[in-house]
C-alpha positions as CSV (number, residue, x, y, z in Angstrom):
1,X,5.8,-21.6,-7.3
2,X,3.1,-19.9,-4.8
3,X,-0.1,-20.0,-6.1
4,X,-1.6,-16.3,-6.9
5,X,-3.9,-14.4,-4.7
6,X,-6.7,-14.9,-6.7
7,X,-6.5,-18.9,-6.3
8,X,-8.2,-18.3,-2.8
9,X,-11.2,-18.2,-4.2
10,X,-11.4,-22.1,-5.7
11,X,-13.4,-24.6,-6.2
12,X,-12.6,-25.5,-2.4
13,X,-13.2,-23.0,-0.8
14,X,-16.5,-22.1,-2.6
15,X,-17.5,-24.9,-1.7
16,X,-16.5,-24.5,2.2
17,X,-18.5,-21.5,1.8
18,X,-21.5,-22.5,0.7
19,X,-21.7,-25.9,2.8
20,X,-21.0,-23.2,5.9
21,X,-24.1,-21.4,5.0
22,X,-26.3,-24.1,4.0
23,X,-26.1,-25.5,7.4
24,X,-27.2,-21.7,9.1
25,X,-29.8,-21.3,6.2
26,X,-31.0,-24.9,5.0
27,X,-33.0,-22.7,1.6
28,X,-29.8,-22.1,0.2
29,X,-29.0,-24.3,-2.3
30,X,-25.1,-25.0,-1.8
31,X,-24.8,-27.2,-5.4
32,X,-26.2,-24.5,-7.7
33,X,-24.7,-21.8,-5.8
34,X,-21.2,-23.6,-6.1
35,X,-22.2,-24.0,-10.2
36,X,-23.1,-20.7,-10.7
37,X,-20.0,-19.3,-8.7
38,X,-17.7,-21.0,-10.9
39,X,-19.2,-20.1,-14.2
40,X,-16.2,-17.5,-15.0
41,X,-14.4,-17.4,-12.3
42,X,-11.2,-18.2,-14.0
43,X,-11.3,-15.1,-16.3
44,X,-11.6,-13.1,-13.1
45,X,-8.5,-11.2,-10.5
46,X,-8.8,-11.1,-7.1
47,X,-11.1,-8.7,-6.1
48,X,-13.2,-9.2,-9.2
49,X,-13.9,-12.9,-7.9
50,X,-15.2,-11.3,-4.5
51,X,-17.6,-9.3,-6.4
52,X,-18.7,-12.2,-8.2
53,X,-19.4,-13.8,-5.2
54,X,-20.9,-11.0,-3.6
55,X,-23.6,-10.9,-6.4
56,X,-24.3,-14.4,-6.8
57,X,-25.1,-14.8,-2.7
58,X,-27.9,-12.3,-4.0
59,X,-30.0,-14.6,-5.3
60,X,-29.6,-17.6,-3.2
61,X,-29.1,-15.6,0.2
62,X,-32.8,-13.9,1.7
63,X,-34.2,-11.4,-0.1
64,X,-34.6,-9.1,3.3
65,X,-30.8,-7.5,3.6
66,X,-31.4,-8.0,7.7
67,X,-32.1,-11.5,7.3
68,X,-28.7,-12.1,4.7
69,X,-26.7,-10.5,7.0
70,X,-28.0,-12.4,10.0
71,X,-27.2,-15.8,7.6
72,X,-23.6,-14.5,6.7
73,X,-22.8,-13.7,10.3
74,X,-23.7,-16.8,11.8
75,X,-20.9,-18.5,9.8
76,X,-18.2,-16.6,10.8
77,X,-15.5,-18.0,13.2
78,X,-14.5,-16.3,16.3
79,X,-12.9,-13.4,16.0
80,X,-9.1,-13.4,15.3
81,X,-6.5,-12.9,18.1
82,X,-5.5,-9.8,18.3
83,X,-2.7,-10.0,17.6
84,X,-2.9,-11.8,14.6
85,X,-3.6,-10.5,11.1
86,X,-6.4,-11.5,8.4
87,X,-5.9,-15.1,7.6
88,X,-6.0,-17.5,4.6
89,X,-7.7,-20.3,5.9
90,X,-10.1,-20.9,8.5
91,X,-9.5,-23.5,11.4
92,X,-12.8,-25.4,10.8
93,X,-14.5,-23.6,13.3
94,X,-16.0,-21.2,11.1
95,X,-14.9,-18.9,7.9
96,X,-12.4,-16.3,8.5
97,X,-10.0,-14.7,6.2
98,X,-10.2,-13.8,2.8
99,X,-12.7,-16.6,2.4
100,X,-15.5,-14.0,3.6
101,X,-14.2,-11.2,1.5
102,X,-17.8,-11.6,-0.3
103,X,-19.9,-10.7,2.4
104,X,-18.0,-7.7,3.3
105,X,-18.3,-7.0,-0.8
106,X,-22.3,-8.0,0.0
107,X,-22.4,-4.7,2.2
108,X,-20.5,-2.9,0.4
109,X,-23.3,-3.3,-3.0
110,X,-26.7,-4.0,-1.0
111,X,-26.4,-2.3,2.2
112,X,-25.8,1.5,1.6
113,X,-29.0,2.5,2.3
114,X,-28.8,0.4,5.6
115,X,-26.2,2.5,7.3
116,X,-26.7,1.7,11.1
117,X,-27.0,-2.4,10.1
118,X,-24.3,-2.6,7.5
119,X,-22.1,-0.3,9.9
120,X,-22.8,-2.7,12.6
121,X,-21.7,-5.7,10.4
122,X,-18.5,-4.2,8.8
123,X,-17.2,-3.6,12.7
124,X,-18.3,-7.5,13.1
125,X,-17.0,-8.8,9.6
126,X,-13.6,-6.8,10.1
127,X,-12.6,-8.8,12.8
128,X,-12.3,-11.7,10.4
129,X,-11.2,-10.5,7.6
130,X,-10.5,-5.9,6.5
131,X,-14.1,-4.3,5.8
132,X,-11.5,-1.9,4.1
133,X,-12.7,-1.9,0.6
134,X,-16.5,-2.3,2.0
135,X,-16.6,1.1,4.1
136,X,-15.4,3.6,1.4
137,X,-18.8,4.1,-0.5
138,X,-20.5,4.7,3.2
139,X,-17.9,7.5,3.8
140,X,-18.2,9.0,0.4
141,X,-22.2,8.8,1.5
142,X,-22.8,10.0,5.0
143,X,-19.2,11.0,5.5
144,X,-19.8,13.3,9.1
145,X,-21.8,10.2,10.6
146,X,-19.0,7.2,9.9
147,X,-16.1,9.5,11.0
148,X,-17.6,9.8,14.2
149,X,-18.0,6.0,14.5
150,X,-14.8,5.3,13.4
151,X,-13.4,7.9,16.3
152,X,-15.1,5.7,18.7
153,X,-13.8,3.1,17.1
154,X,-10.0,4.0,17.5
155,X,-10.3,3.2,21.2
156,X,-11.7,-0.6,20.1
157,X,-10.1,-3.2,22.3
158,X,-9.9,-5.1,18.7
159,X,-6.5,-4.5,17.0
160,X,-8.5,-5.0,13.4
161,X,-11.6,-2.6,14.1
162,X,-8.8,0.2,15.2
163,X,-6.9,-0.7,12.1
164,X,-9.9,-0.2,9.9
165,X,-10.1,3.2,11.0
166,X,-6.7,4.0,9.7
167,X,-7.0,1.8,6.3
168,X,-10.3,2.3,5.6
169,X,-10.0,6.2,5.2
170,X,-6.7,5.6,2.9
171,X,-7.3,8.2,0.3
172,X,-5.9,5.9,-2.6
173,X,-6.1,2.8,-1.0
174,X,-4.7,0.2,-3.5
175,X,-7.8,-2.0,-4.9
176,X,-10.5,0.2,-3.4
177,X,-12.4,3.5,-4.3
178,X,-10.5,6.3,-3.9
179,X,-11.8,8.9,-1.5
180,X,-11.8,12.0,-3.8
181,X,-12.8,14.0,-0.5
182,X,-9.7,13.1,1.8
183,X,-7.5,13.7,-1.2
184,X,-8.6,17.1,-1.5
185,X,-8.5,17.4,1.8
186,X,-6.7,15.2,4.2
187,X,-6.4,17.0,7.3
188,X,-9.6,15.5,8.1
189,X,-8.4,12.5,9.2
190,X,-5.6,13.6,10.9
191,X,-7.6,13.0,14.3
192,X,-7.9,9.7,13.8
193,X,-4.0,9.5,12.8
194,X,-3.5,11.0,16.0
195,X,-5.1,8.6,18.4
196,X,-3.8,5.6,16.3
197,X,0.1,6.6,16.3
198,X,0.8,5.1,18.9
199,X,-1.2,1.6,19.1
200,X,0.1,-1.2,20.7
201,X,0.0,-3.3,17.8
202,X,2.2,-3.0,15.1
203,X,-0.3,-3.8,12.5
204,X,-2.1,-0.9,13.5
205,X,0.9,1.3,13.5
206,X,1.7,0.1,9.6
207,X,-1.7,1.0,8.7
208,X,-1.2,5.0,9.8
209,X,2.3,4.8,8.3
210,X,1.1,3.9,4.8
211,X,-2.0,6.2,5.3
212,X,0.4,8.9,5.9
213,X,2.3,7.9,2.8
214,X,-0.7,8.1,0.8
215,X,-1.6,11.8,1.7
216,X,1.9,12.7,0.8
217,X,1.6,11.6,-3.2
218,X,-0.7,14.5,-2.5
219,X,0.5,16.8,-0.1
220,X,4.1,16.1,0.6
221,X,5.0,18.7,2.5
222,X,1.7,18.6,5.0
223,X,2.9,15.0,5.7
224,X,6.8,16.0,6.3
225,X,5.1,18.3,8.9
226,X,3.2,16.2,10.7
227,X,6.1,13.5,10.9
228,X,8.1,16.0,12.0
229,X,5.8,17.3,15.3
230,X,5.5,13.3,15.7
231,X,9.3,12.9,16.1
232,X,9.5,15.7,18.7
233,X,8.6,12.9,21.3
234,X,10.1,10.3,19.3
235,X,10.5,6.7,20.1
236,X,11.6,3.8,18.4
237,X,7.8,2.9,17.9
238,X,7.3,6.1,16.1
239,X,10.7,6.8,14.6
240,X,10.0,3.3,12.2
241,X,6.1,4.6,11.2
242,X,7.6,7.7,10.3
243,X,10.5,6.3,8.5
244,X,7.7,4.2,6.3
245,X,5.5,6.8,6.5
246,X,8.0,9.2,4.6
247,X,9.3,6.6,2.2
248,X,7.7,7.8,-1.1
249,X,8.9,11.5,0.1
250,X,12.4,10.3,0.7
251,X,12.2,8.4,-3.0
252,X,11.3,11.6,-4.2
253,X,13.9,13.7,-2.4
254,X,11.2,16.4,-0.8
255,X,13.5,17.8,1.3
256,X,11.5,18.5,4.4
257,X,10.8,14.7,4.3
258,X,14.4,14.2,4.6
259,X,15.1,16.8,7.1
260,X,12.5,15.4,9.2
261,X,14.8,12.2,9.3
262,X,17.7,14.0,9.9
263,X,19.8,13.6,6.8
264,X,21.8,17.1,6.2
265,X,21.8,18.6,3.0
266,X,23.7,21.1,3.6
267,X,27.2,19.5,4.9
268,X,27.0,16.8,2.6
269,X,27.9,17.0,-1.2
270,X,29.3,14.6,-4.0
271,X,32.8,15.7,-4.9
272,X,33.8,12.9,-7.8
273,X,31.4,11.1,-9.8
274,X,32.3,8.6,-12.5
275,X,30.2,6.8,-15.3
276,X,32.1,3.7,-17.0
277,X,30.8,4.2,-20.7
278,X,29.5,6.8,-22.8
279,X,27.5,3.5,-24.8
280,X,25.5,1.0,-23.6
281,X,24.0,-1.7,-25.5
282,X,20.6,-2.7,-24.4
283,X,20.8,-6.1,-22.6
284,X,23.5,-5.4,-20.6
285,X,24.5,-2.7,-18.2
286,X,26.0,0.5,-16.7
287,X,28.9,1.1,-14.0
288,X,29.4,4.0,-12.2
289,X,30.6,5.4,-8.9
290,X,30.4,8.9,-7.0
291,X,32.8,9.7,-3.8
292,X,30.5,11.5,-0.7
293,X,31.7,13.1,2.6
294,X,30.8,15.3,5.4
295,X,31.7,18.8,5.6
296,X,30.8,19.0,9.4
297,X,32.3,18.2,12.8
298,X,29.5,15.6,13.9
299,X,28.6,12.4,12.2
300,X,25.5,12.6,9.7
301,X,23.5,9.9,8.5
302,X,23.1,10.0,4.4
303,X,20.6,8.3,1.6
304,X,22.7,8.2,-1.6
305,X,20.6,7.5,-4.5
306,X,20.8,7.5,-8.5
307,X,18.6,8.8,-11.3
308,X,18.4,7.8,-14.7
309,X,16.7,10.0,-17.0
310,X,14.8,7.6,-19.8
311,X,14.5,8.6,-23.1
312,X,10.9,8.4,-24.2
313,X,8.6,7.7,-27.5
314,X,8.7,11.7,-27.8
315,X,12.3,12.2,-27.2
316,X,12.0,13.6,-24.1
317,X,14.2,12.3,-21.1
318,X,12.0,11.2,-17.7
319,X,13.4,10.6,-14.8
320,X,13.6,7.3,-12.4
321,X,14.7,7.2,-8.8
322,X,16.4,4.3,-7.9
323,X,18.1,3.1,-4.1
324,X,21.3,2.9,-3.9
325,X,22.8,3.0,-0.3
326,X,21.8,4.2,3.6
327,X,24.2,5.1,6.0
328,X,26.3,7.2,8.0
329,X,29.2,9.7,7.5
330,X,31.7,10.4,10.3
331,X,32.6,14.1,10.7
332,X,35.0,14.5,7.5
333,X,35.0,11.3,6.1
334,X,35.2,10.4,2.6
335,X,33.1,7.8,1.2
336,X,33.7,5.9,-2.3
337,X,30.4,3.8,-3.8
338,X,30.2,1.6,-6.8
339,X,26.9,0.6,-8.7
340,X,25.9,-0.6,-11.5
341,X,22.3,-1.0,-13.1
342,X,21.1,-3.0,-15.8
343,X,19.3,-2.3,-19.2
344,X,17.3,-5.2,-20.5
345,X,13.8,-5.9,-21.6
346,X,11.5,-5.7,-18.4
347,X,7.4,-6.1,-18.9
348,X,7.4,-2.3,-16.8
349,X,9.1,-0.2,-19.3
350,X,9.7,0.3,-23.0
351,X,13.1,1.4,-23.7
352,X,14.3,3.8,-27.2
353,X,17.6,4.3,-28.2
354,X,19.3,7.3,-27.7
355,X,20.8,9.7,-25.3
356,X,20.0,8.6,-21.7
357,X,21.4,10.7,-18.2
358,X,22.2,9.7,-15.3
359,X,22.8,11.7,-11.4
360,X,23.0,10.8,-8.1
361,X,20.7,11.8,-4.8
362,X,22.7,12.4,-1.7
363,X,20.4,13.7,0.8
364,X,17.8,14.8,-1.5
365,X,20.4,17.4,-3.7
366,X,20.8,16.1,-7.0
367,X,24.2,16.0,-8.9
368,X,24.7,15.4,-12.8
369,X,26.9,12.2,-13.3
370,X,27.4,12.1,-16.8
371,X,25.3,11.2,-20.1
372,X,25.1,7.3,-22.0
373,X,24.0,6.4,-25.4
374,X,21.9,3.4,-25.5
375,X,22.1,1.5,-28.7
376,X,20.7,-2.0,-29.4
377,X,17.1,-2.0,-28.6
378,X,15.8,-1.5,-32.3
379,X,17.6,-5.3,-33.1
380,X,16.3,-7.2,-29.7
381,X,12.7,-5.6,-29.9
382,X,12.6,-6.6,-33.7
């Protein structure tokens, strides 16, 4: 069994830390700091560890935020190929990877008011391991000044500086602050989206895509639309972003989304639907099928999906998108699919017995299957 994230931040490589900056800065005194690092690291997740880190380097780094910096950067490897992506472990050469997630987190709670030095460094650090999380307070802070870095920084010959432009504006970036600003109002990194779309690397390109995908939890239909103007000169290249860009859209059936990618709501329809039992005991499952086709005279592609509406604490029935099948209809044809779905204890969701409902997706138009009563749970949960 793979070890967690967390686990790279260890005894070991604490250690390889500290050794690494006990030979730039011969004050800093690697036992204690090693001591002091581990006192509660176990009780900590992954990011929390980094802090930790980041806070005990405080007291044994210099006091002078320059002079810290100048420390921390002197241990860093070479920068990574570019076309690789953040590593685990460094090659001996120097630290790289998440291994220098601290100093990154060291910016991030020491160097605000240093904006042109702690700028500098992020752009330096990134190319070792994300300044992602790092940047966000100095955008919520002198937001006008970092986006016209970061514009410059677009057209960086470094794949991982042009990606942090992308990532490190994510509005709800998962593990880092969310930028209240660009939620409210995301158009204003669209620019940057714009010069990125198109990278060479595809690590860069996965970065807009899922930046995309945040604004649309947001704004759903400002995201369809600019998809939608991308695709108008589309390549493969752009065709896959958009396709991941649009994913949480498609999931939730927006319809623009899924016109944008071509699937037709309007020749395609479910005419037979079937659900296996009216009763389903919890720890087992549900069958059910639904018959699709094409009304038109062209081939259309299709995203079939299913919905089960939960019974909650309250009685009231919530709904849950779940994939089913991708593909394509030929003009006229017929399709049958089968699924089935299982209802057993999972750590993500309480179940309550009841009356439960269950449709089907195709194309984003939803159509009623039929209803299930779910007995059972009171006896397993007991």
């Amino acid at each position: 069994m793979a070890e967690p994230f967390k686990e790279v931040f260890n005894q070991a490589s604490i250690e390889r830390m500290a050794s690494a900056l006990a030979e730039v800065h011969p004050s800093f005194i690697a036992s204690r700091f090693t001591v002091e690092a581990m006192d509660g690291l176990s009780e900590l997740e992954l990011k929390e560890r980094s802090l930790h880190l980041a806070r005990c380097l405080r007291r044994y780094l210099p006091e002078d935020y320059s002079e810290a910096l100048r420390v921390m950067m002197a241990t860093l490897s070479a920068p990574l190929a570019m076309e690789d992506e953040p590593v685990w472990e460094n090659d001996g050469s120097g630290l790289s990877g998440f291994v220098t997630m601290p100093f990154s987190d060291y910016v991030l709670l020491y160097g605000l008011e240093k904006f042109e030095l702690s700028m500098a460094a992020m752009k330096e650090m990134t190319r070792r391991f994300s300044a992602e999380f790092a940047i966000r307070p100095f955008i919520e802070r002198y937001e006008e000044e970092v986006m016209t870095l970061l514009a410059e920084w677009a057209e960086d010959e470094c794949a991982h500086v042009r990606r942090l432009v992308s990532e490190g504006t994510r509005p709800r970036l998962p593990w880092g602050q969310r930028l209240k600003g660009f939620i409210e109002t995301p158009d204003k990194c669209l620019p940057l989206l714009e010069k990125l779309k198109d990278d060479e690397t595809e690590y860069v390109r996965r970065s807009v895509a899922n930046h995309l995908n945040d604004i649309s939890k947001d704004h759903p239909d400002l995201t369809a639309e600019v998809c939608g103007r991308w695709l108008e000169q589309s390549t493969e290249r752009r065709l896959r972003l958009v396709r991941h860009a649009l994913r949480s859209n498609v999931k939730a059936a927006h319809l623009p989304s899924l016109a944008v990618l071509g699937y037709d709501a309007e020749h395609t329809r479910v005419v037979r639907s079937a659900l296996d039992t009216d009763q389903v005991v919890y720890g087992s499952g549900l069958t059910f099928s639904a018959e699709i086709s094409n009304a038109s005279e062209k081939a259309v592609p299709f995203v079939l999906d299913f919905v089960i509406y939960h019974r909650k604490a309250n009685g009231a029935l919530a709904p849950k998108v779940f994939k089913w099948r991708r593909g394509e209809l030929s003009a006229g044809q017929t399709l049958r699919a089968s699924g089935k779905h299982s209802i057993r204890p999972i750590t993500t969701r309480r179940y309550y017995e009841g009356e439960h409902r269950l449709a089907v997706l195709l194309n984003g138009v939803e159509t009623p299957i039929g209803s299930f009563e779910l007995v059972g749970v009171e006896e397993v949960v007991a």
